[in-house]
RODREN-271137 format. One record per residue: residue in three letters; x, y, z of N, C-alpha, C, O, CB in turn. Coordinates in steps of 0.1 Angstrom, whole numbers, padded with zeros to 4 digits, always signed. Glycine has a CB too. Example, Ala and Ser with C-alpha at 12.3 -4.5 7.8 and 13.67 -1.06 7.14 Angstrom:
ALA+0132-0057+0078+0123-0045+0078+0132-0033+0078+0142-0033+0085+0113-0045+0090 SER+0128-0022+0071+0137-0011+0071+0129+0000+0079+0134+0011+0080+0141-0006+0057 
REM end
This chain:
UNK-0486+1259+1349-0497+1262+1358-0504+1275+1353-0497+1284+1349-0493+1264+1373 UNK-0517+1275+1353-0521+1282+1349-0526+1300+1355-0530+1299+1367-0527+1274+1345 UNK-0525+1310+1351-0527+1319+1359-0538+1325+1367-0548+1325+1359-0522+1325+1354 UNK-0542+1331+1379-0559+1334+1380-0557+1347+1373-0546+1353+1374-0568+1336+1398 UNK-0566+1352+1366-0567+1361+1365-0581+1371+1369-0593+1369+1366-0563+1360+1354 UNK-0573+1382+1378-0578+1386+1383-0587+1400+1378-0584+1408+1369-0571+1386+1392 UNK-0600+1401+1386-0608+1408+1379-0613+1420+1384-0624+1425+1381-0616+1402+1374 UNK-0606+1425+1394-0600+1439+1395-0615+1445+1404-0626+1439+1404-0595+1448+1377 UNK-0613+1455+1409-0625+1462+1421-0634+1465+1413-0633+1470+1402-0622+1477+1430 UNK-0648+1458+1420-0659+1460+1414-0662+1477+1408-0657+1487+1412-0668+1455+1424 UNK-0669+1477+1399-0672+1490+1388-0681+1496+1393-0691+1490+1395-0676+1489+1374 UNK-0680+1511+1396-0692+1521+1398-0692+1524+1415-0687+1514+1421-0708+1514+1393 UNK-0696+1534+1421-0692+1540+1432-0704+1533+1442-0714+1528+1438-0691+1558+1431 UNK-0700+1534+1456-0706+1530+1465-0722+1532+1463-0723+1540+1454-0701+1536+1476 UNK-0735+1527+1467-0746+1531+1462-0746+1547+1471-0745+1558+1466-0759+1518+1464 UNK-0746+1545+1480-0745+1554+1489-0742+1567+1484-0750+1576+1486-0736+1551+1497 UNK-0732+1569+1478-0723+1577+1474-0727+1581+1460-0726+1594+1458-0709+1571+1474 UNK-0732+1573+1449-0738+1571+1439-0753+1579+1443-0755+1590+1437-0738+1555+1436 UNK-0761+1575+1450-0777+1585+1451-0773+1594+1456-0777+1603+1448-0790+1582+1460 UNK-0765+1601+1467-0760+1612+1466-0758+1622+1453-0764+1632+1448-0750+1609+1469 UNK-0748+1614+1452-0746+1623+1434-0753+1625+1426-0752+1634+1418-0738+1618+1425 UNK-0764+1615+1426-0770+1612+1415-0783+1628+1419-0785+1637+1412-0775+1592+1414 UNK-0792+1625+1435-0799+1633+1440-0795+1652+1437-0803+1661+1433-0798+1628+1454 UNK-0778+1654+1441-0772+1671+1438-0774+1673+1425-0780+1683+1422-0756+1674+1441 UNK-0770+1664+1414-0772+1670+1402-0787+1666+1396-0791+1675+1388-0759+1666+1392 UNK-0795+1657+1398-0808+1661+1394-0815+1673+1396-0821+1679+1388-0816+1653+1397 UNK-0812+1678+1415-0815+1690+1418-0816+1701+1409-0826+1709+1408-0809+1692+1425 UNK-0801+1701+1402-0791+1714+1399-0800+1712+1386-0810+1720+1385-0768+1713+1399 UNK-0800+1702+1374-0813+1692+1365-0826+1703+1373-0828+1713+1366-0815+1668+1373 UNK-0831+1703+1380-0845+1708+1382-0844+1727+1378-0850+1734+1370-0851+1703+1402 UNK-0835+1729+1386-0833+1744+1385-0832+1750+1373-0838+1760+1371-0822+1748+1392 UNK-0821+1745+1363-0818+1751+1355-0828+1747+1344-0828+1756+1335-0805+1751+1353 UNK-0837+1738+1342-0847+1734+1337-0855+1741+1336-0860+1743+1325-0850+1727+1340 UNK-0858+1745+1347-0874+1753+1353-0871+1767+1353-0879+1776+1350-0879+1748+1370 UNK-0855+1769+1358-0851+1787+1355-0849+1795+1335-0848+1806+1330-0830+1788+1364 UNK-0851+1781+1330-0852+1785+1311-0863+1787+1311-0869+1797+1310-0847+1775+1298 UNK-0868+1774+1313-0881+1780+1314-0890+1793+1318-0896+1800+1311-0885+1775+1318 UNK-0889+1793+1329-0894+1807+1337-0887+1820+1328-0895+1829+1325-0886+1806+1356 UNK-0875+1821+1324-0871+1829+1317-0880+1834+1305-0887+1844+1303-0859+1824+1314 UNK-0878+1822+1297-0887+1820+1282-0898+1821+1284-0903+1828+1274-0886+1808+1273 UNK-0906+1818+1292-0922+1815+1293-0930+1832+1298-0940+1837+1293-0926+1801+1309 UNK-0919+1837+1310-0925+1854+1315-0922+1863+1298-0929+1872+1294-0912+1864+1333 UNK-0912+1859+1291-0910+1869+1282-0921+1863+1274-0932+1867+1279-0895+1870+1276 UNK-0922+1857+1265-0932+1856+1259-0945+1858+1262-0953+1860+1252-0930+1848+1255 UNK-0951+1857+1274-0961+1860+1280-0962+1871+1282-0973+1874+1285-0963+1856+1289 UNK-0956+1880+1281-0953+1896+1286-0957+1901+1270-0964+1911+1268-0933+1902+1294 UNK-0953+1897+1262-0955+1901+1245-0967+1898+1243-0975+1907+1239-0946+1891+1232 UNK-0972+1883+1247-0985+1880+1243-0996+1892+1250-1001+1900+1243-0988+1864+1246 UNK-0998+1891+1262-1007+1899+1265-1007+1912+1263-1018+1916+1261-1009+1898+1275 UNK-0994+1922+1263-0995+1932+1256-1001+1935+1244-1006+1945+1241-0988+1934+1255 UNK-1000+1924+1239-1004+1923+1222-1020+1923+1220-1026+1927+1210-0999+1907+1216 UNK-1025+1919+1232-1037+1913+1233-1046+1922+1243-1059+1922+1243-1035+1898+1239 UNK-1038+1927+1251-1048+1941+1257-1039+1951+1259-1027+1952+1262-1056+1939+1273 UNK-1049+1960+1257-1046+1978+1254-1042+1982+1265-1034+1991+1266-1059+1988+1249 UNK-1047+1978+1274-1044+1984+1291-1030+1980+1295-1023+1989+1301-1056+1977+1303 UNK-1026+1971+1293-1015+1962+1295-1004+1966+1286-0994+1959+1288-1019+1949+1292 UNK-1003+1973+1278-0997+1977+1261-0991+1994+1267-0980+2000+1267-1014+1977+1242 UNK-1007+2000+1274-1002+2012+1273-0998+2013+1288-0994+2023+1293-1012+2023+1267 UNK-0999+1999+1298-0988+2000+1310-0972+2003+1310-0964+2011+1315-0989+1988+1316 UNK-0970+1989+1298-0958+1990+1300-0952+2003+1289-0940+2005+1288-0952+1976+1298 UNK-0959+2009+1284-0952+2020+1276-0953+2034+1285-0949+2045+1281-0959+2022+1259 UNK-0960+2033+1299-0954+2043+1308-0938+2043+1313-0933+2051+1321-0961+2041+1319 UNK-0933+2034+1305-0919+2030+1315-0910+2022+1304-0904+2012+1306-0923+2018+1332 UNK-0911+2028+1292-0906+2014+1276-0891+2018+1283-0885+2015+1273-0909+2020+1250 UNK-0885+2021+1290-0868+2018+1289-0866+2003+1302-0857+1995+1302-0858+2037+1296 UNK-0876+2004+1309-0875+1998+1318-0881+1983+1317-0878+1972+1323-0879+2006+1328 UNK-0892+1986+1306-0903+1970+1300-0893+1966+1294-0888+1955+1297-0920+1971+1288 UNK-0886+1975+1282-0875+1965+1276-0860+1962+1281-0852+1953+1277-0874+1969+1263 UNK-0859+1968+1289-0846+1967+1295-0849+1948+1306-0841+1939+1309-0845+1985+1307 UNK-0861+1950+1308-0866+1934+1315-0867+1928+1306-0860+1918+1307-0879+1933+1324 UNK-0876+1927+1292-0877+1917+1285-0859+1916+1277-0854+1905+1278-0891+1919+1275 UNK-0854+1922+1273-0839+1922+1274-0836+1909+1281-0833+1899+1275-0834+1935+1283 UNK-0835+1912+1295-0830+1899+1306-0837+1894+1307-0833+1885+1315-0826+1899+1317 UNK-0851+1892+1302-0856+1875+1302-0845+1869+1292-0836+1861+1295-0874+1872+1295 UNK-0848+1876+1281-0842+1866+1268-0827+1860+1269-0824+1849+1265-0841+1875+1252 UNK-0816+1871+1276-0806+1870+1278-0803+1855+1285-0796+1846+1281-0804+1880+1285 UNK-0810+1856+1294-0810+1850+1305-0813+1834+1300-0806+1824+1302-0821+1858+1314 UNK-0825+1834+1293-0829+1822+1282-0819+1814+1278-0815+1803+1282-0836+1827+1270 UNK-0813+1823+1267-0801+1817+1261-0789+1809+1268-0784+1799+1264-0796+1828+1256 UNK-0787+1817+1278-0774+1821+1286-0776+1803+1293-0768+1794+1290-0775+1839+1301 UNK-0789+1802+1302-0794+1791+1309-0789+1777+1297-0783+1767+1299-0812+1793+1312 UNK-0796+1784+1286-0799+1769+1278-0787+1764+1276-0787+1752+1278-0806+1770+1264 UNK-0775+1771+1271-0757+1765+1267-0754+1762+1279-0746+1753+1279-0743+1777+1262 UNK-0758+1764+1292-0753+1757+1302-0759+1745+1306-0754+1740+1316-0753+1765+1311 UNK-0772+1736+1299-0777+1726+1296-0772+1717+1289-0771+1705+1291-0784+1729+1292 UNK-0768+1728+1274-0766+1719+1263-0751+1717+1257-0746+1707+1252-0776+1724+1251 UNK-0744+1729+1260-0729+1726+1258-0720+1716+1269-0720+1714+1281-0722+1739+1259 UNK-0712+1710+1256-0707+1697+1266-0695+1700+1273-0688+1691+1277-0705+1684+1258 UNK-0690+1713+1273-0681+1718+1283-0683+1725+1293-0674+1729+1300-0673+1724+1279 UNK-0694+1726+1294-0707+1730+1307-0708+1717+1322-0717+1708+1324-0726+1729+1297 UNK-0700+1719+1329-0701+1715+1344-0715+1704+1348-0715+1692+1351-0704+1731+1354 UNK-0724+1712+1347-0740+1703+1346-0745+1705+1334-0754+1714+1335-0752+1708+1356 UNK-0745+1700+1323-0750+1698+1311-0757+1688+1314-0754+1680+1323-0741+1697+1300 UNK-0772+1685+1304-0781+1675+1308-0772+1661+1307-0776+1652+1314-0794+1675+1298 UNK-0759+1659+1298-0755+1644+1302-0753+1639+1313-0756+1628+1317-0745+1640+1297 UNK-0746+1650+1320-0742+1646+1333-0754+1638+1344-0750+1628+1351-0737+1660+1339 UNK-0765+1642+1346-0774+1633+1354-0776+1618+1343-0776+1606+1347-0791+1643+1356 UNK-0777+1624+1329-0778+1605+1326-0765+1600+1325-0765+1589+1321-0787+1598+1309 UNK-0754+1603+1327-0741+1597+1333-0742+1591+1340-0741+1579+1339-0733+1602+1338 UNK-0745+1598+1352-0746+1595+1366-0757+1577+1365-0754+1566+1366-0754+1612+1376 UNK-0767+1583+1363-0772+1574+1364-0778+1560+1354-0787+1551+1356-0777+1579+1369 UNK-0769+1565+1343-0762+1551+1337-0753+1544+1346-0756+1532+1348-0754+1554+1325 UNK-0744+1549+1350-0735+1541+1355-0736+1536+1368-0727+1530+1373-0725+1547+1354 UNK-0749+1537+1375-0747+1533+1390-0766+1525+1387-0777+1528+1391-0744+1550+1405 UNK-0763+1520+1381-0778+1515+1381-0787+1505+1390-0798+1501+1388-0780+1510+1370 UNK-0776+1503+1401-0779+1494+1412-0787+1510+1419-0793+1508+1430-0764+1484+1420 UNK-0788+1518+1417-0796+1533+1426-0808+1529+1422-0818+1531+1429-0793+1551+1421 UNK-0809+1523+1413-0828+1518+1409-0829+1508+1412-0841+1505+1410-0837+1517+1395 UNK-0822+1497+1417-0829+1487+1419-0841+1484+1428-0842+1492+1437-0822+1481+1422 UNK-0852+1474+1426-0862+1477+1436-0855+1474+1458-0861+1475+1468-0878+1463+1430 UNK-0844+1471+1456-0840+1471+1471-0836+1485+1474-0841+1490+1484-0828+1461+1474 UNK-0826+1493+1466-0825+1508+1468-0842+1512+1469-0845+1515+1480-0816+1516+1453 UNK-0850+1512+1460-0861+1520+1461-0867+1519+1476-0868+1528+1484-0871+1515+1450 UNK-0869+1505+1477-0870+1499+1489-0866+1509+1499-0872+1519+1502-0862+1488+1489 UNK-0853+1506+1505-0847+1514+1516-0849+1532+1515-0850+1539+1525-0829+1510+1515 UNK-0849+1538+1502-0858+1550+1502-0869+1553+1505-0870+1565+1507-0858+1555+1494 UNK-0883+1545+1507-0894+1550+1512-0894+1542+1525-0905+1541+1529-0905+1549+1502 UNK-0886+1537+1531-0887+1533+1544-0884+1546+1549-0891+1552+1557-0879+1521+1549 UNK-0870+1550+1544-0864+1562+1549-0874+1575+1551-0873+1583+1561-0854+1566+1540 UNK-0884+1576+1540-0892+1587+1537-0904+1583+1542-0913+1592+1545-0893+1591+1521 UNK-0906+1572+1544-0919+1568+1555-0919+1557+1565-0923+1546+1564-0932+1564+1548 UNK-0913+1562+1575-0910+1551+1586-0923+1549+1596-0931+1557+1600-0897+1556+1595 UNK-0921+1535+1599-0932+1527+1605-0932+1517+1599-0924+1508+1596-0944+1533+1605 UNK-0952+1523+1595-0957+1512+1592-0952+1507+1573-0950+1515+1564-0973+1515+1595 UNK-0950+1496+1571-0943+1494+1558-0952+1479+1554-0947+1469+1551-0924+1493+1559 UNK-0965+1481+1556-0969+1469+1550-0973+1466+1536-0972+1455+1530-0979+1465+1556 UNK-0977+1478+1531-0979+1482+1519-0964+1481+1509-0966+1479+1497-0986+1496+1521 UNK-0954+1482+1512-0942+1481+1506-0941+1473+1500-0941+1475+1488-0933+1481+1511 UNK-0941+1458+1503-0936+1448+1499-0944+1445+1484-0939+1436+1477-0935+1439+1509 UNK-0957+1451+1479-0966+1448+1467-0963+1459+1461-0964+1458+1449-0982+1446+1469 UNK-0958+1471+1464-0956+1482+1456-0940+1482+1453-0935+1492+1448-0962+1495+1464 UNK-0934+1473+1457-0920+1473+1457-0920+1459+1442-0910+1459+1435-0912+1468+1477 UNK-0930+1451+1441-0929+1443+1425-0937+1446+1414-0937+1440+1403-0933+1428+1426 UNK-0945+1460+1417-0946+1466+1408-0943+1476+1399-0947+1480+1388-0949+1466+1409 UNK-0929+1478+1411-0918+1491+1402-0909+1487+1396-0904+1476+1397-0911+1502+1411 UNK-0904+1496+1389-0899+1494+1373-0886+1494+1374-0882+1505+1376-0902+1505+1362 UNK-0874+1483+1372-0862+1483+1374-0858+1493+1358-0866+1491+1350-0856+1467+1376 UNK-0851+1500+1355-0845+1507+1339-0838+1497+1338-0832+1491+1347-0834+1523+1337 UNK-0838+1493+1322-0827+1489+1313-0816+1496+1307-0815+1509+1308-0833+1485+1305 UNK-0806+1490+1300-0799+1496+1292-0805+1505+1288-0805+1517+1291-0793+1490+1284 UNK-0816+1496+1276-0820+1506+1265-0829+1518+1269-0831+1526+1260-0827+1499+1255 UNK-0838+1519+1284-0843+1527+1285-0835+1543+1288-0841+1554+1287-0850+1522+1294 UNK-0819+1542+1291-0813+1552+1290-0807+1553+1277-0803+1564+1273-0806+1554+1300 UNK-0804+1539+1267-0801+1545+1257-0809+1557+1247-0805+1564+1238-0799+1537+1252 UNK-0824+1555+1253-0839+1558+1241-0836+1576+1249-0837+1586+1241-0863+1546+1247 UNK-0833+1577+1260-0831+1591+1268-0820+1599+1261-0821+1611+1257-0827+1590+1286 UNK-0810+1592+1259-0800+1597+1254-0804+1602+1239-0801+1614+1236-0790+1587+1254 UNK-0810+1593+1231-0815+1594+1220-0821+1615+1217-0818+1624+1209-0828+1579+1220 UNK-0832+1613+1230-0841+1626+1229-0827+1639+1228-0824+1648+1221-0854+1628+1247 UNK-0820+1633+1239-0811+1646+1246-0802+1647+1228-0803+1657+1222-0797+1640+1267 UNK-0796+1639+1223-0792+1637+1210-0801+1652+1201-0797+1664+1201-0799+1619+1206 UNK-0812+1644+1196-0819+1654+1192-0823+1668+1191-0826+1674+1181-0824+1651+1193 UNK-0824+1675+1205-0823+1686+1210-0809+1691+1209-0807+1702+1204-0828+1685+1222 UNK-0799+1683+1214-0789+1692+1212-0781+1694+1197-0771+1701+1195-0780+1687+1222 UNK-0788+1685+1187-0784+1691+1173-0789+1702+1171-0782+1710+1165-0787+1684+1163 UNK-0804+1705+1174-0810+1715+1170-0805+1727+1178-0807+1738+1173-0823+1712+1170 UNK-0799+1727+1190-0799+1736+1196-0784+1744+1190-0784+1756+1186-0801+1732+1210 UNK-0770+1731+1189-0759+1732+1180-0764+1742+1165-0760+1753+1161-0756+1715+1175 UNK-0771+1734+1160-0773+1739+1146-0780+1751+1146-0776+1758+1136-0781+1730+1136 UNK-0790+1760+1154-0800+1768+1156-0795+1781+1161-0795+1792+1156-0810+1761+1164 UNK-0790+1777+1178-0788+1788+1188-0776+1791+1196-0775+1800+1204-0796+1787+1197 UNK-0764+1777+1191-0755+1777+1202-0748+1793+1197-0746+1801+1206-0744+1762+1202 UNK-0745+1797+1180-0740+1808+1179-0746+1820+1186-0741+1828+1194-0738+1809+1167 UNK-0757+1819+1183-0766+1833+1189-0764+1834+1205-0762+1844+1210-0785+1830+1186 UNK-0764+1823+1211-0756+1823+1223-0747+1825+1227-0746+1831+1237-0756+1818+1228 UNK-0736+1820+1220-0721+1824+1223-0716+1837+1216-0707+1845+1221-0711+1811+1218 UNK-0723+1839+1204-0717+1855+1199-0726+1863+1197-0727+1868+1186-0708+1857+1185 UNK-0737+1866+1206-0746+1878+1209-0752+1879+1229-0752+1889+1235-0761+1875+1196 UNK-0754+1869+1233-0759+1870+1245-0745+1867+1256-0741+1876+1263-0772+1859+1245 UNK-0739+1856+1255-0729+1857+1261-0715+1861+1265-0708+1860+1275-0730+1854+1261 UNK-0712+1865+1248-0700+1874+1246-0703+1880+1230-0706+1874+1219-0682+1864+1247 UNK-0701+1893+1233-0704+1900+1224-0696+1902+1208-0692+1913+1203-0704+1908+1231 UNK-0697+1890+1204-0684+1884+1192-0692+1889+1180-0685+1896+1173-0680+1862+1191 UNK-0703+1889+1175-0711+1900+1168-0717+1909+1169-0726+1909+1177-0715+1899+1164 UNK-0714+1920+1161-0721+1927+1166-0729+1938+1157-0734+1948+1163-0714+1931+1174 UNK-0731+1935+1143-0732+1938+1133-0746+1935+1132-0750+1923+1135-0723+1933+1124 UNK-0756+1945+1129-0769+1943+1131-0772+1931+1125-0778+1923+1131-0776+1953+1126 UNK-0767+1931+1107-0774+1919+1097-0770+1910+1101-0778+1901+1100-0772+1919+1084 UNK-0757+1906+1107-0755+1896+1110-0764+1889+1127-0767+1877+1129-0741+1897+1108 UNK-0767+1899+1135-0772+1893+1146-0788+1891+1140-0795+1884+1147-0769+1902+1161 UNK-0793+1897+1128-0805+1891+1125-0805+1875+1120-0813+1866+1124-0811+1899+1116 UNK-0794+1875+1109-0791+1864+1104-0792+1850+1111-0794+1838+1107-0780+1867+1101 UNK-0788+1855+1125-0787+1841+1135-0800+1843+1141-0805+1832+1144-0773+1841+1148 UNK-0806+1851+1144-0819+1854+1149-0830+1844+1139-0839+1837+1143-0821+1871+1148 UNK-0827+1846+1125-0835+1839+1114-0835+1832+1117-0846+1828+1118-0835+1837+1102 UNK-0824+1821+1124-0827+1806+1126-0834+1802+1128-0840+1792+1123-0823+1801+1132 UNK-0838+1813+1144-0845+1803+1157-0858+1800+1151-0860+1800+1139-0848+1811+1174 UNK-0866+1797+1157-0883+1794+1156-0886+1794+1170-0880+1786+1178-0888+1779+1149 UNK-0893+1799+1174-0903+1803+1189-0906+1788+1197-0901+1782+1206-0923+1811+1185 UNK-0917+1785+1187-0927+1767+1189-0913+1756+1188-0916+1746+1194-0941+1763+1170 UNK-0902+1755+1183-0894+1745+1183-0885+1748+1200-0885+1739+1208-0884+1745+1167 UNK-0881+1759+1201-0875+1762+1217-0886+1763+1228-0883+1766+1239-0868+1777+1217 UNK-0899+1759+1224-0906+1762+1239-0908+1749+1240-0913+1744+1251-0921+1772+1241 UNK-0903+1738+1225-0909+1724+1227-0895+1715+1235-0896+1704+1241-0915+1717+1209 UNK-0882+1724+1232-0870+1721+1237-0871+1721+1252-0869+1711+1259-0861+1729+1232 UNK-0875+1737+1258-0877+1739+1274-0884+1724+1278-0878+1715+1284-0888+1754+1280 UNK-0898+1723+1272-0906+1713+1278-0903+1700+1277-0911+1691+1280-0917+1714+1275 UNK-0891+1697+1273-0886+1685+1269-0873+1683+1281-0872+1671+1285-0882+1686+1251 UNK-0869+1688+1284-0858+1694+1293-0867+1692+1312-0863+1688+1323-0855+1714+1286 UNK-0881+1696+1306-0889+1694+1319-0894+1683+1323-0895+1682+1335-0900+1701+1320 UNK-0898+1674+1315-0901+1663+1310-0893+1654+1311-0897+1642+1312-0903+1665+1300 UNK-0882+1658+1310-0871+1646+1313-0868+1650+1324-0858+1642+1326-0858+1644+1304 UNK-0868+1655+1331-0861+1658+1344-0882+1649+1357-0883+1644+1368-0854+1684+1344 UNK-0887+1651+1350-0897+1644+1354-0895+1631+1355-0892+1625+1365-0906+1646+1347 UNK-0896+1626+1343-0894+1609+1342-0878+1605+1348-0876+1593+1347-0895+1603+1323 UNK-0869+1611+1352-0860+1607+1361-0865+1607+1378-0866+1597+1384-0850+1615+1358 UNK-0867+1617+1381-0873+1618+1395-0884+1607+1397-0883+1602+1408-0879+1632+1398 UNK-0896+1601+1388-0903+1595+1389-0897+1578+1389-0902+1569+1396-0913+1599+1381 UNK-0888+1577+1383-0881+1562+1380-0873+1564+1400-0875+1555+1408-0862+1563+1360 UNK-0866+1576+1403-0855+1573+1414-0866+1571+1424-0865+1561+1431-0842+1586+1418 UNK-0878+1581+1424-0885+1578+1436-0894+1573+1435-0899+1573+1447-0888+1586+1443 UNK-0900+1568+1428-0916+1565+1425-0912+1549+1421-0920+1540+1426-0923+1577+1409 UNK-0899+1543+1411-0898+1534+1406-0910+1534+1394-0916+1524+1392-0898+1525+1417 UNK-0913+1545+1386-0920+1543+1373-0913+1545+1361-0906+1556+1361-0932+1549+1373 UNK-0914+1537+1350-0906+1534+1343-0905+1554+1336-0913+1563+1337-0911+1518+1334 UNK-0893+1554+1330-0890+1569+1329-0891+1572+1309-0882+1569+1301-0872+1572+1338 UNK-0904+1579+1309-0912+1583+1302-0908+1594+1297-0905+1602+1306-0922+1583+1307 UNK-0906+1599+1285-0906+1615+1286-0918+1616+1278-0918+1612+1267-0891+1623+1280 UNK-0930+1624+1284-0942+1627+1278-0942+1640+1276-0933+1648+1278-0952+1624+1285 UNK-0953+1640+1271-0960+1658+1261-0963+1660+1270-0968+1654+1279-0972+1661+1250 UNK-0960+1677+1267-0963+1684+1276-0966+1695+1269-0958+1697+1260-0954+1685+1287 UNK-0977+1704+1271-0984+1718+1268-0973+1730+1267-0966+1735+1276-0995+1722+1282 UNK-0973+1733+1256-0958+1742+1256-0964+1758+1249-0956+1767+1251-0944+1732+1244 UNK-0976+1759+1242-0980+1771+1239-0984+1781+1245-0993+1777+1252-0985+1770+1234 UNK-0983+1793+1246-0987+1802+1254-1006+1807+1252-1014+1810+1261-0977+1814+1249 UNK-1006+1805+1240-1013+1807+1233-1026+1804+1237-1035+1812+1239-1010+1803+1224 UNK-1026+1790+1238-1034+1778+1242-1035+1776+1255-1046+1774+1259-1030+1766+1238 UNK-1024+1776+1264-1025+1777+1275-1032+1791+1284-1037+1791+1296-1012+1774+1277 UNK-1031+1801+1275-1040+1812+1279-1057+1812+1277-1067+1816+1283-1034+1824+1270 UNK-1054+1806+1266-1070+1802+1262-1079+1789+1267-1091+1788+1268-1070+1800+1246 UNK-1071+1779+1270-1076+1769+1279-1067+1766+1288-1058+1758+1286-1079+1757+1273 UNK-1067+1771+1298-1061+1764+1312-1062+1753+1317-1073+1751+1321-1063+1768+1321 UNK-1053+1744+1319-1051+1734+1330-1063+1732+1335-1068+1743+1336-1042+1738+1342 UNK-1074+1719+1339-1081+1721+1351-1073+1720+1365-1064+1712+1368-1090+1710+1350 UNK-1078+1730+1372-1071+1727+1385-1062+1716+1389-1062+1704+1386-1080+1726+1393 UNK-1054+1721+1395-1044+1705+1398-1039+1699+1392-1032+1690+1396-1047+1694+1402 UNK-1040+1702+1375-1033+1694+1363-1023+1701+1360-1012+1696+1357-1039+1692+1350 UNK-1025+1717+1362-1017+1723+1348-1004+1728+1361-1002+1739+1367-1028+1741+1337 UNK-0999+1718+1362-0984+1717+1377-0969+1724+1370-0959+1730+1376-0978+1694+1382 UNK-0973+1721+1353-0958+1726+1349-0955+1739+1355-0963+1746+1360-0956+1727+1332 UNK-0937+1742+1353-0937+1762+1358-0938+1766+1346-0939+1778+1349-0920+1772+1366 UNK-0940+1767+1332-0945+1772+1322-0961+1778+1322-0965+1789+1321-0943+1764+1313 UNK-0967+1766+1322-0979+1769+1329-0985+1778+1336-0995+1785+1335-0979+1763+1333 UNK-0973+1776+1348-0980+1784+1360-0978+1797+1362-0986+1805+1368-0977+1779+1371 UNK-0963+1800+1355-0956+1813+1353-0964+1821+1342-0961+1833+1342-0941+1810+1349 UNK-0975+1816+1331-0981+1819+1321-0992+1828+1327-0996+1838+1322-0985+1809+1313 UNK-0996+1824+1336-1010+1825+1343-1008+1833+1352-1018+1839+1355-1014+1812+1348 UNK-0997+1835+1359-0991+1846+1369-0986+1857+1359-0993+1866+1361-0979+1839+1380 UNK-0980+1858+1354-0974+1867+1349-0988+1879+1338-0988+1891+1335-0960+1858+1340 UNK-0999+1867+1337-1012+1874+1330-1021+1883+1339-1026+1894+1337-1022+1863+1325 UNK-1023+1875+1351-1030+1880+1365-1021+1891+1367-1028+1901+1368-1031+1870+1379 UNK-1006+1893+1368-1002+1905+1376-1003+1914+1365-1009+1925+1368-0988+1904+1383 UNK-0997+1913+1349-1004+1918+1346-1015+1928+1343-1013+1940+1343-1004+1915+1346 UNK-1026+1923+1340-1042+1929+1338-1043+1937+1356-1048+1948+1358-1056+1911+1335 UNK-1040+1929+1363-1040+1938+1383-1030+1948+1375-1037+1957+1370-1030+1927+1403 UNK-1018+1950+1373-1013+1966+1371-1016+1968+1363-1006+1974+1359-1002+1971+1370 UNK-1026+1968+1353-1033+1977+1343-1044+1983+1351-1042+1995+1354-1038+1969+1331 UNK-1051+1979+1354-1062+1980+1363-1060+1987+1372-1068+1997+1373-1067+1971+1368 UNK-1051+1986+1381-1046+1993+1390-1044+2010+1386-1049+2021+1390-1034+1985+1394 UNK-1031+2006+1374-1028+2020+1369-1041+2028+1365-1042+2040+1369-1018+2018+1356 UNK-1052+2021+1357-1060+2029+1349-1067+2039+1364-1069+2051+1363-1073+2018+1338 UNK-1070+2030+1375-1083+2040+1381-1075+2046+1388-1082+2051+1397-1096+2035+1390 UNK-1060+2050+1390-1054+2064+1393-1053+2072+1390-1053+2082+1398-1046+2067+1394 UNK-1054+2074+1374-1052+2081+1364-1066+2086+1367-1072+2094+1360-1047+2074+1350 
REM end
């Protein structure tokens, strides 16, 4: 006689329990995303406009122990954020949200989506049922192609910054001038601001797939200071916190220059 063989408790956690999980660490995904950013984006903004007005240049050199003692802890801070992204013995490293939601992929189905905007708009739901066959279930391969980006970034970050992070910003394992320039030579400015925005970007096209049901995209996004100083966003576009932190950090800025000059 032959035997049944049995095929053991279904795989992957309750859905319940699964969007949960999946919702805490996208969160924790939003923060540390947007806190590198914000880090990297005020420092370099703070360089650029100094650079670029005199009023602003000879503000912060009323106070140079204290301007650099802050741009200091932007950069620190930069670094420090980013290994806790990209190292894979890091608690919330970016795998962990596409973990998560690799493995529970019944959280996208259009019936999950479903029962979330009833939840988020109760009543009337007539409109649901047409906006519910035009949202985008994920495939395998659409998290394999995610994986792919996160891949990429974290070689360069491996090959580029993980030392400069682990033996200058977060433990002090060098300390030898030539050598902390040496690791400094690595980096490149324009390749780490294209990393932050990529990091933003993906954490976008996740939230848009869980709540929106649109297929999860990682698009371009405006990553220069430069440009972004010189052409702004039209209203209502320019939503990134790079962006917006660019633009704030210029306004306050040029106001304490201004400020300072007609005391004097």
């Amino acid at each position: 006689m032959a035997r049944t063989r049995r095929t053991g408790p279904p795989t992957g956690k309750p859905a319940a329990v699964a969007e949960a999980e999946f919702e805490r660490e996208l969160e924790v995904f939003r923060t540390e995303a947007g806190t590198a950013s914000q880090f990297f984006y005020a420092f370099l903004t703070v360089h650029a406009v100094a650079g670029d007005v005199p009023a602003v240049f000879k503000l912060l050199n009323t106070a140079p122990l204290f301007s650099n003692t802050n741009l200091g802890a932007l950069q620190t801070s930069t670094f420090v954020t980013l290994g806790r992204m990209f190292d894979q013995d890091s608690p919330h490293n970016v795998d962990r949200v596409l973990k998560i939601a690799q493995d529970n992929p019944r959280i996208f189905s259009k019936a999950a989506l479903g029962d979330r905007k009833r939840k988020a708009s109760p009543g009337r739901t007539e409109w649901l049922e047409s906006y519910l066959r035009a949202a985008y279930v994920p495939k395998p391969s659409d998290f394999r192609r995610l994986r792919q980006f996160v891949r990429k970034y974290r070689r360069i970050y491996e090959d580029k910054y993980r030392d400069l992070r682990h033996k200058v910003f977060a433990h002090k394992v060098v300390s030898d001038g030539e050598a902390v320039a040496a690791l400094f030579a690595r980096t490149n400015i324009r390749e780490l601001q294209r990393m932050l925005v990529f990091l933003d970007s993906l954490y976008d096209a996740l939230l848009q797939l869980y709540v929106n049901g649109r297929k999860p995209v990682v698009r371009k996004r405006r990553y220069s200071v430069r440009r972004m100083r010189a052409r702004p966003s039209p209203q209502g576009l320019g939503n990134s916190v790079q962006e917006r932190l660019t633009h704030e950090v210029e306004r306050f800025l040029r106001a304490a220059a201004v400020s300072s000059a007609g005391r004097s």
